[in-house]
VEXPANU-139282 format. One line per 5 residues: number of its first residue (from 1); their letters; for each residue x, y, z negated of C-alpha. Coordinates in nm, 3 decimals, padded with zeros to 5 digits. Each point is the difference from the previous one (the first is absolute). Layout:
// VEXPANU-139282
NUM> a> X,Y,Z | ...
END
This chain:
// VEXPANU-139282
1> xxxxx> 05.573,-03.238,-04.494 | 00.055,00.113,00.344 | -00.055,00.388,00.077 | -00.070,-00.052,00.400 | 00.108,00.357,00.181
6> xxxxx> -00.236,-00.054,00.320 | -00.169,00.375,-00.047 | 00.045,00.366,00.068 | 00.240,00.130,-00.284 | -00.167,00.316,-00.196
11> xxxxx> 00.170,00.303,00.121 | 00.063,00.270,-00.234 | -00.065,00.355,00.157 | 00.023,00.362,-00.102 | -00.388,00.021,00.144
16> xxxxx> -00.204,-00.292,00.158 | -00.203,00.103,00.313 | -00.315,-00.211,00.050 | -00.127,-00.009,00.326 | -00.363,-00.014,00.043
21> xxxxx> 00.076,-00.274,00.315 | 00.264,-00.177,-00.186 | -00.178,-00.314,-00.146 | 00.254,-00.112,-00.216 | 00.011,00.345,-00.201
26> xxxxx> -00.380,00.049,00.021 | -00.119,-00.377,00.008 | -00.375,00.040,-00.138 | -00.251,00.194,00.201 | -00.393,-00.026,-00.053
31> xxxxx> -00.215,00.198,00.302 | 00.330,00.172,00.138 | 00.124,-00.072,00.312 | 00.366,00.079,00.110 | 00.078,00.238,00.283
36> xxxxx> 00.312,00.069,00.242 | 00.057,00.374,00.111 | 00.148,-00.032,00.367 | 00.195,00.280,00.101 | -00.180,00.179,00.266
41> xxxxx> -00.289,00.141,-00.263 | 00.222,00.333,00.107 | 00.040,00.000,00.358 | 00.294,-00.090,00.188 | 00.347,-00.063,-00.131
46> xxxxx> 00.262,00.209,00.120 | 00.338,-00.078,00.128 | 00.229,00.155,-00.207 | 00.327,-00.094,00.129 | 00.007,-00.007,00.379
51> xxxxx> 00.250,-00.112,00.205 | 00.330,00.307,-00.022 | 00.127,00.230,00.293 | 00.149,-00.133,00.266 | 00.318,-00.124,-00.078
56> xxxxx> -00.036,-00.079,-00.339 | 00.010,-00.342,-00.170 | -00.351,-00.029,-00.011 | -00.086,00.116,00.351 | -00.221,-00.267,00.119
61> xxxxx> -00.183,-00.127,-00.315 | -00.034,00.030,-00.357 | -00.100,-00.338,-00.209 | -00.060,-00.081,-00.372 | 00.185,-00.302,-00.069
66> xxxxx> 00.131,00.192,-00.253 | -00.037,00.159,-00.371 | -00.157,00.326,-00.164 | 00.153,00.051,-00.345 | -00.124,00.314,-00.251
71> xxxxx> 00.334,00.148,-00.146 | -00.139,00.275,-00.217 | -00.176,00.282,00.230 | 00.150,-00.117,00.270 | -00.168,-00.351,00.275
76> xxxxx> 00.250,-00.176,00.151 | -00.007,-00.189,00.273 | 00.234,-00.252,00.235 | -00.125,-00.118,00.329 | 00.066,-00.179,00.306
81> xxxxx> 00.052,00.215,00.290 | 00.050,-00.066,00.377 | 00.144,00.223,00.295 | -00.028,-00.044,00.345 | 00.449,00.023,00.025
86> xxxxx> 00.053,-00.356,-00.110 | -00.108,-00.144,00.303 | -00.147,-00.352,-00.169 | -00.222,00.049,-00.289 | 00.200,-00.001,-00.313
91> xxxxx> -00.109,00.206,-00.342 | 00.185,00.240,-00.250 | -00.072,00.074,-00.314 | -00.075,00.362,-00.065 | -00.096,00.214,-00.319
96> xxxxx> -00.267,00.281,-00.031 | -00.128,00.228,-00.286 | -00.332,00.116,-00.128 | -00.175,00.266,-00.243 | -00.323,-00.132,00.064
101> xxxxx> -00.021,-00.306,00.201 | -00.132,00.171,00.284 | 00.318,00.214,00.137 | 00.307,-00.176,00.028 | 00.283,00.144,00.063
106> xxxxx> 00.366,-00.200,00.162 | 00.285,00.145,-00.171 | 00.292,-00.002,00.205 | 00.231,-00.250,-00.220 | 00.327,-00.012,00.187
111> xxxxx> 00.060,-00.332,-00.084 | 00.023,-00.194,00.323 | 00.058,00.146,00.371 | -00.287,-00.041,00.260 | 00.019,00.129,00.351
116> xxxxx> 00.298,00.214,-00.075 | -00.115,00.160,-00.304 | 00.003,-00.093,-00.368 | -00.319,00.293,-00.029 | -00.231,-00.269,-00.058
121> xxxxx> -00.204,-00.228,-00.273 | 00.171,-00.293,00.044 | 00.048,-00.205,-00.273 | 00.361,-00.209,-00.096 | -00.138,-00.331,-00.003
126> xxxxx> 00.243,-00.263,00.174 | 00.165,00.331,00.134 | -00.305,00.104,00.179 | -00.019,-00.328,00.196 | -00.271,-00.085,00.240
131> xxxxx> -00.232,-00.245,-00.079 | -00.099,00.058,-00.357 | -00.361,-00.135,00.026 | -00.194,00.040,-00.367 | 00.160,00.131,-00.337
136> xxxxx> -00.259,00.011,-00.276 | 00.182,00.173,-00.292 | 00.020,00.044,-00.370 | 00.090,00.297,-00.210 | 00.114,-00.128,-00.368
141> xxxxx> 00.139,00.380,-00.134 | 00.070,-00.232,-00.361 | 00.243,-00.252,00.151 | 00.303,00.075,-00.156 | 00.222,-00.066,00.317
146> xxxxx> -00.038,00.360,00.173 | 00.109,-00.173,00.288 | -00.292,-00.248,00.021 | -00.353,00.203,-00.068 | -00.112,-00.013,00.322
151> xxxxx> -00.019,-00.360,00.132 | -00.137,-00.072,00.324 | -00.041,-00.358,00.132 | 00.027,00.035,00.405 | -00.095,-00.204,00.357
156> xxxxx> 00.299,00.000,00.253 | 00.156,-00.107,00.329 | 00.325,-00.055,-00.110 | -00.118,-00.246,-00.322 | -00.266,-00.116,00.270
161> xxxxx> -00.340,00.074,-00.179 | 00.174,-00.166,-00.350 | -00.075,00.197,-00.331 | 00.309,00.263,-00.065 | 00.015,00.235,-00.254
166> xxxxx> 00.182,00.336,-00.099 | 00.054,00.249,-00.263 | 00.009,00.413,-00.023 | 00.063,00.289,-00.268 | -00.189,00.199,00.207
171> xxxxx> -00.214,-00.209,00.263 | 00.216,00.175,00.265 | 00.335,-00.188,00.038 | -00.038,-00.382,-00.092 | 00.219,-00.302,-00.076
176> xxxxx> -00.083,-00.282,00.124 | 00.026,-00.365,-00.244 | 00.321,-00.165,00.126 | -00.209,-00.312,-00.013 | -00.238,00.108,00.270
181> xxxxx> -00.220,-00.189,00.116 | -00.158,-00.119,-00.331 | -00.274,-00.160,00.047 | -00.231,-00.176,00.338 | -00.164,00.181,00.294
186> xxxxx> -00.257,00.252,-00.103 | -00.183,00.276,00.163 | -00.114,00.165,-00.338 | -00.148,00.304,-00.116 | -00.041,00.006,-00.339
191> xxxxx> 00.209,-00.010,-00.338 | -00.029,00.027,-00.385 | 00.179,-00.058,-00.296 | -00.279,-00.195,-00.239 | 00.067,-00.121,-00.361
196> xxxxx> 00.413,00.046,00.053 | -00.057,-00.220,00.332 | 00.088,00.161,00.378 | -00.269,-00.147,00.294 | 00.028,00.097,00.302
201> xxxxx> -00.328,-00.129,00.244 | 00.008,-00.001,00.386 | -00.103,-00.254,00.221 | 00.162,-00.322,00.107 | 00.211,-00.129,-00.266
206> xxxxx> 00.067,-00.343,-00.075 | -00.341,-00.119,00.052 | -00.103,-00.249,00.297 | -00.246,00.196,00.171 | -00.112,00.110,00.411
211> xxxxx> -00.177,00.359,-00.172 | 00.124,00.258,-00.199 | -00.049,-00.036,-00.392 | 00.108,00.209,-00.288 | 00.274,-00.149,-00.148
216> xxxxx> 00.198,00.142,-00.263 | 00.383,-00.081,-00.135 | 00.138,00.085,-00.328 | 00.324,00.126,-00.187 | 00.093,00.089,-00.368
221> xxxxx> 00.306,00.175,00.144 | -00.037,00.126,00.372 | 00.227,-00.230,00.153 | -00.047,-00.319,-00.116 | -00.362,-00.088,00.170
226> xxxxx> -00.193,-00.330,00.016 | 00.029,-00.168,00.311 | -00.336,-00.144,-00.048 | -00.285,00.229,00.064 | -00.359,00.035,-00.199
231> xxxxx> -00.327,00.014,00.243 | -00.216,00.252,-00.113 | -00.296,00.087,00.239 | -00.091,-00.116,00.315 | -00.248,00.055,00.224
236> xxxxx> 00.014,-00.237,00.306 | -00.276,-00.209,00.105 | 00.127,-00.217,00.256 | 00.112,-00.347,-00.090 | 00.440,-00.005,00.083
241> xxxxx> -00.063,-00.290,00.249 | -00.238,00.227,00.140 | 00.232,00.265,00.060 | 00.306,-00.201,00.115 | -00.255,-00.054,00.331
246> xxxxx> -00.043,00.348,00.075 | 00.235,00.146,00.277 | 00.125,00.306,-00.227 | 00.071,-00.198,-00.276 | -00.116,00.148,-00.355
251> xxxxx> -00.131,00.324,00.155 | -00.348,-00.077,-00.011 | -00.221,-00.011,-00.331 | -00.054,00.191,-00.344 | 00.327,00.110,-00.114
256> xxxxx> 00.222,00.193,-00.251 | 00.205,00.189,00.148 | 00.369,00.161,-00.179 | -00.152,-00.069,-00.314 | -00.128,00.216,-00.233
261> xxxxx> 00.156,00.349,-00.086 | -00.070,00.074,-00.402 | -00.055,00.241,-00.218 | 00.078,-00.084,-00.435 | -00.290,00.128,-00.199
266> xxxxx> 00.182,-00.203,-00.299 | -00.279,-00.259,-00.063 | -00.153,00.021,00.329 | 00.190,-00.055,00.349 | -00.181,00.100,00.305
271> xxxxx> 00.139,-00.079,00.372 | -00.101,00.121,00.328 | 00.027,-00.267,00.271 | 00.000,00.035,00.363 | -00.307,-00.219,00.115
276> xxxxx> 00.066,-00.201,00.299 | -00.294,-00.147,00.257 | 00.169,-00.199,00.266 | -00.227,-00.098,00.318 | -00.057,-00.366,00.012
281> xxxxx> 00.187,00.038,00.356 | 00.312,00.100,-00.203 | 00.063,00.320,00.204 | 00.203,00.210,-00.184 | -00.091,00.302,00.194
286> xxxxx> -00.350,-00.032,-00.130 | 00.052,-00.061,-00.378 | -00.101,00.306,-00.228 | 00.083,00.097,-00.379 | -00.187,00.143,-00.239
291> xxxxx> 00.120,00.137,-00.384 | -00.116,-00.238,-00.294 | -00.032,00.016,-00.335 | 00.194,-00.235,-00.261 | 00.038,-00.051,-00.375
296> xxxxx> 00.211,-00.222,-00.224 | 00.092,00.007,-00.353 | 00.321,-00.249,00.028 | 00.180,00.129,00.327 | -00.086,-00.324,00.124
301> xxxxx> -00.339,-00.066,00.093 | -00.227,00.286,00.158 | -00.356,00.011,00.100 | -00.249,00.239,00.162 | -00.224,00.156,-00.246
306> xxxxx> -00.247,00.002,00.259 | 00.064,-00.302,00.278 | 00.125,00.181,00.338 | -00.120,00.327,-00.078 | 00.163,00.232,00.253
311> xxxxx> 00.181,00.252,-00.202 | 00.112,00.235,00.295 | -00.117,-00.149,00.317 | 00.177,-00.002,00.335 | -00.280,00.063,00.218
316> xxxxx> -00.106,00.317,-00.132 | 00.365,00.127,00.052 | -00.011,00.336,00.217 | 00.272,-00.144,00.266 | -00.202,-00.368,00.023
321> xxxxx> 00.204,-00.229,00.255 | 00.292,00.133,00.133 | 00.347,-00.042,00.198 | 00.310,-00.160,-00.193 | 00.347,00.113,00.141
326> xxxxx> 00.160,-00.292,00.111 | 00.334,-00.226,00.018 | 00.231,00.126,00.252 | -00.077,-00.098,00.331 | -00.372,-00.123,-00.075
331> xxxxx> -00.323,00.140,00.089 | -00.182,00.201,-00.281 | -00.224,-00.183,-00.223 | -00.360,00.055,-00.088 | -00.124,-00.075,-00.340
336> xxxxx> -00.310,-00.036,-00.177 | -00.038,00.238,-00.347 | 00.211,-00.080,-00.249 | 00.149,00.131,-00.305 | 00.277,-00.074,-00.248
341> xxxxx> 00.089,00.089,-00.317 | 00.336,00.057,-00.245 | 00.029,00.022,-00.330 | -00.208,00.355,-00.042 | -00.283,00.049,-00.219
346> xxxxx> -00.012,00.206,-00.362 | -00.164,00.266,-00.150 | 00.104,00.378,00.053 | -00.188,00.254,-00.143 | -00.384,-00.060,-00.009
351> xxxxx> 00.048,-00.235,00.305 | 00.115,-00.333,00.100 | 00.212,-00.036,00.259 | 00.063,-00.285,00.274 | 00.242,00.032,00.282
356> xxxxx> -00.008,-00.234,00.300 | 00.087,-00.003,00.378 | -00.245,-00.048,00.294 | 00.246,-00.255,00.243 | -00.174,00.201,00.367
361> xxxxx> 00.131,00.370,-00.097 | 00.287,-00.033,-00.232 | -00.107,00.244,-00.249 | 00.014,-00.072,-00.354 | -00.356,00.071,-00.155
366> xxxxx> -00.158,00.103,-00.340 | -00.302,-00.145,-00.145 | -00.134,00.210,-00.316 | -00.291,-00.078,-00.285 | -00.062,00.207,-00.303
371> xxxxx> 00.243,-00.190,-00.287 | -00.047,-00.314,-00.093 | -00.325,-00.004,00.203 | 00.018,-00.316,00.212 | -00.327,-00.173,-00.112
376> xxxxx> -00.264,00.022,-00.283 | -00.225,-00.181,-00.207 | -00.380,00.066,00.065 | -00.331,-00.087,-00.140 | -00.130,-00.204,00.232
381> xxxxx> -00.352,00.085,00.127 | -00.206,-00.265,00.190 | -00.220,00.280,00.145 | 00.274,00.150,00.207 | 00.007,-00.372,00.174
386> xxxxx> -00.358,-00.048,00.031 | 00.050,-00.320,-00.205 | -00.299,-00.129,-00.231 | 00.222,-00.058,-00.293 | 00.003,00.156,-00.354
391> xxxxx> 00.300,00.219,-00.080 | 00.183,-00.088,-00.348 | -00.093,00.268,-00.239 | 00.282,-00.028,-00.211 | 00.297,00.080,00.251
396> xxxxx> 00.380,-00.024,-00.132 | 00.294,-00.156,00.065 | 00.264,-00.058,-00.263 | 00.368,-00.038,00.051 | 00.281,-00.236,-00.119
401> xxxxx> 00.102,-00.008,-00.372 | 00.266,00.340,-00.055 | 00.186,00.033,-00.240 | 00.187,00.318,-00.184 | 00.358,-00.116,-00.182
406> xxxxx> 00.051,00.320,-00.199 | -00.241,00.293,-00.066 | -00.265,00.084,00.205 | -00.123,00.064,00.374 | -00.224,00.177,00.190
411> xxxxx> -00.215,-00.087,00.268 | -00.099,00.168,00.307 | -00.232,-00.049,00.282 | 00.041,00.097,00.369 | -00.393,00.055,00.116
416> xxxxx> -00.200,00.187,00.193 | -00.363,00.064,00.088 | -00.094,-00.008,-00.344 | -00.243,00.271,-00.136 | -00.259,00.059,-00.181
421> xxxxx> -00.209,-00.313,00.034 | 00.259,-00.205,00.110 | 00.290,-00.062,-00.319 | 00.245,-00.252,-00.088 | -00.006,-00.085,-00.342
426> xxxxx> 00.358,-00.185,-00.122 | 00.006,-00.276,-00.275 | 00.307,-00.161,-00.196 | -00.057,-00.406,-00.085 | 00.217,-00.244,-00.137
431> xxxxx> 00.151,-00.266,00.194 | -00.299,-00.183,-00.061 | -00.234,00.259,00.141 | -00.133,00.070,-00.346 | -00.070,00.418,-00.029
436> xxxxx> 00.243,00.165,-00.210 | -00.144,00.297,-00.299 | 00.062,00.329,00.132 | 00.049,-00.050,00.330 | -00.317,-00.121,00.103
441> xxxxx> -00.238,00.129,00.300 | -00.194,00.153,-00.249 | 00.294,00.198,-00.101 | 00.140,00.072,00.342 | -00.034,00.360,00.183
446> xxxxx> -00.142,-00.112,00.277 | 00.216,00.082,00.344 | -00.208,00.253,00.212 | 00.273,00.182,00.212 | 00.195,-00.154,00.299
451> xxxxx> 00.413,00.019,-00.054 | 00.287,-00.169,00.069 | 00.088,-00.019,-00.354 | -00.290,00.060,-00.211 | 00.058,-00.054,-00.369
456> xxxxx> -00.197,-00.296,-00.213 | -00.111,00.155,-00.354 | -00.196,-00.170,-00.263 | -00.218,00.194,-00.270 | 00.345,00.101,-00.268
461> xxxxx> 00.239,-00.180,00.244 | 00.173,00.062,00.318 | 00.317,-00.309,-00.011 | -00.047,-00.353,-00.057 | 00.154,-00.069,-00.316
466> xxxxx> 00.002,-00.213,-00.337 | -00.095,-00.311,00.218 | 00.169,-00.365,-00.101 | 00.022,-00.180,00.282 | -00.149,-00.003,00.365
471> xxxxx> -00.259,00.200,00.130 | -00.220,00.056,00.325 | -00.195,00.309,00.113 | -00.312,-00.039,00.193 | -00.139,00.272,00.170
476> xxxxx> -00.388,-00.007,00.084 | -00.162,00.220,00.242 | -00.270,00.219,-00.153 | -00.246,00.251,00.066 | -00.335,-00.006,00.213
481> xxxxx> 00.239,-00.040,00.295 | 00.257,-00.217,-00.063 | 00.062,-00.105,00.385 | 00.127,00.349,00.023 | 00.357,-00.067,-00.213
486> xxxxx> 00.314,-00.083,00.105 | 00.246,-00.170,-00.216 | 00.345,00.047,00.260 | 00.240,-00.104,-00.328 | 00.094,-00.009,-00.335
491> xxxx> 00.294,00.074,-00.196 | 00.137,-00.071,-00.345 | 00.309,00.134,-00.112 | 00.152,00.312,-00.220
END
């Protein structure tokens, strides 16, 4: 007999997070429709990192090719920063510090000396040298190396655009690998360490193509990489031969752009992408970039929940179109809206953070939703659409089979605008969706207040317990208005 491993392994996580848009987790839904939550439902995003005082490293422009790490109270993030001293544009890598996501602070580090002064945020990464282009970074506090746990795989001049690598005690003074450059050319963004596996995804790669793809390269030890390269979304609708015959060759069309930068939820990976539109005239000055949403459950392969759903969109940015300092010597350069992203979104707080970069100000900006909050499962009501169809009266979705190794688990629900005649009512199956005594929707409190975290309780029980094997939840949508209820997430854990 031949056991064929072709699927997603089963990870094993402290708590699973079930995402009301994530069809894998949540695969059976019956009148629901899934939602997206872009992020201007709360006005304009702020720039929270503008470009320094004159002088300073950062100067002209701020940009998030970079990293945001939590390290206990403390948000930290590295950067790519560009002054108007270096004559040709070159970037530095530099290091700020946050409470709250919203103030930043730029410790002066001492580390490297910049226009006379070592009174700066500089970090020691290739000694300060120019040209440090993206570093999406990795915090592993458990390695038992002190030396290595930070890891950062980085874009440069000097290894011309080929995947290099370093390692940090403190994420402040790096070593770089001796057997730099390890892998192809890559502009990437993001990077995770999956099932004892490193991937690092960017685009270009080892992959034949005129657009940018996701593509993704993997190592069980840091430095040894594959030199062959995994395509894992794409976007581009022009044919290659097509694109070979325009004059700015592999600028025009739907593209994927750096990547995806991600953000571990343990069974769940999402990834924000930087969606490209290229003119068919393949003028670069008239391309624009929104944010996109990703998911993938192998590091691998990713796909939009909902199909180019806009998760911050460029036009709507406060600057719009704007002026790009330019190479020495060359006239200034006018570009369409754009933005870009690094490897930046997690929870802090009740909130859930995204940082990103607008290319026209050079500000680094913050997009914010209430945790865990980017999209929801709704009963879907015809009458809201002026359709003549007849809504499902029994509205659920089940997930995927869970399962609980040793003891018991809870469950909680993030919802909101539920209420008195609008509940969700939480039921425990087997694997094959057969109901399970005691934990039936009979014998469920039904959920009528919104939360983040509201607990699930059955009549005499509040864990999941005692079960042999697999089992699913389903959650139906109750009440005399169940198109009122939200169903954000779900999580199963201690």
């Amino acid at each position: 007999m031949i056991e064929v491993l072709n699927g997603v392994p089963n990870p094993r996580v402290e708590e699973a997070v079930l995402f009301s848009f994530d069809d894998v987790s949540i695969p059976f839904t019956a009148g629901l429709r899934r939602h997206l939550i872009g992020s201007k439902q709360r006005g304009r995003n702020p720039v929270v990192i503008p470009p320094g005082p004159p002088g300073s490293p950062d100067d002209s422009r701020t940009r998030f090719y970079g990293t945001v790490i939590p390290v206990g109270d403390t948000l930290r993030m590295w950067y790519i920063a560009e002054n108007n001293l270096d004559g040709p544009r070159e970037y530095r890598t530099c290091y700020a510090e946050s409470r709250d996501g919203v103030h930043w602070e730029r410790p002066a580090l001492g580390l490297i000396e910049f226009n006379g002064s070592t009174a700066n945020n500089l970090v020691d990464l290739l000694g300060g040298a120019r040209g440090i282009v993206a570093l999406p970074m990795l915090y592993e506090p458990d390695d038992p190396d002190p030396n290595r746990r930070y890891k950062v795989a980085f874009e440069c001049g000097q290894y011309a655009g080929q995947l290099s690598v370093a390692y940090s005690a403190d994420g402040l003074r790096w070593t770089e690998s001796p057997n730099n450059p390890v892998g192809g050319y890559m502009e990437m963004t993001g990077i995770i360490r999956h099932n004892g596996c490193y991937y690092v995804n960017g685009h270009g790669g080892a992959h034949f193509s005129v657009a940018r793809n996701l593509v993704t390269y993997a190592s069980y030890d840091f430095e040894h990489w594959t030199q062959a390269s995994c395509l894992g979304f794409y976007r581009d609708r022009l044919p290659v031969l097509a694109m070979q015959d325009i004059a700015s060759r592999g600028t025009a069309g739907e593209q994927v752009h750096l990547g995806a930068g991600l953000w571990d939820r343990g069974n769940v990976i999402l990834g924000v992408y930087d969606a490209w539109h290229g003119p068919p005239s393949g003028d670069r000055m008239q391309v624009t970039m929104d944010l996109g949403l990703v998911i993938s459950h192998d590091a691998l392969h990713y796909r939009e929940p909902i199909p180019e759903f806009r998760l911050v969109p460029a036009l709507e940015e406060q600057a719009g179109s704007g002026t790009l300092k330019p190479e020495a010597g060359l006239p200034p350069l006018t570009l369409a809206p754009s933005l870009s992203h690094g490897q930046g979104m997690l929870n802090w707080g009740d909130e859930t953070m995204l940082w990103y970069e607008a290319w026209v100000d050079g500000g680094i900006r913050l997009a914010r939703w209430e945790r865990d909050r980017l999209g929801y499962l709704r009963a879907f009501n015809p009458e809201e659409h002026g359709w003549g169809l007849r809504a499902v009266d029994d509205r659920h979705c089940i997930t995927c089979p869970l399962r609980v190794n040793e003891g018991s688990a809870r469950v909680y629900a993030n919802v909101d605008r539920v209420w008195e005649h609008s509940e969700l009512i939480v039921e425990v199956l087997d694997e094959q969706f057969r109901p399970l005594p005691g934990y039936s929707g009979a014998a469920c409190v039904p959920l009528r207040e919104p939360g983040l975290r509201q607990p699930v309780v059955w009549k005499g029980r509040d864990t999941v317990s005692d079960i042999a094997g697999p089992f699913r939840l389903r959650v139906t949508f109750g009440g005399v208005r169940p198109e009122d209820a939200r169903l954000h997430a779900l999580y199963v854990g201690e």
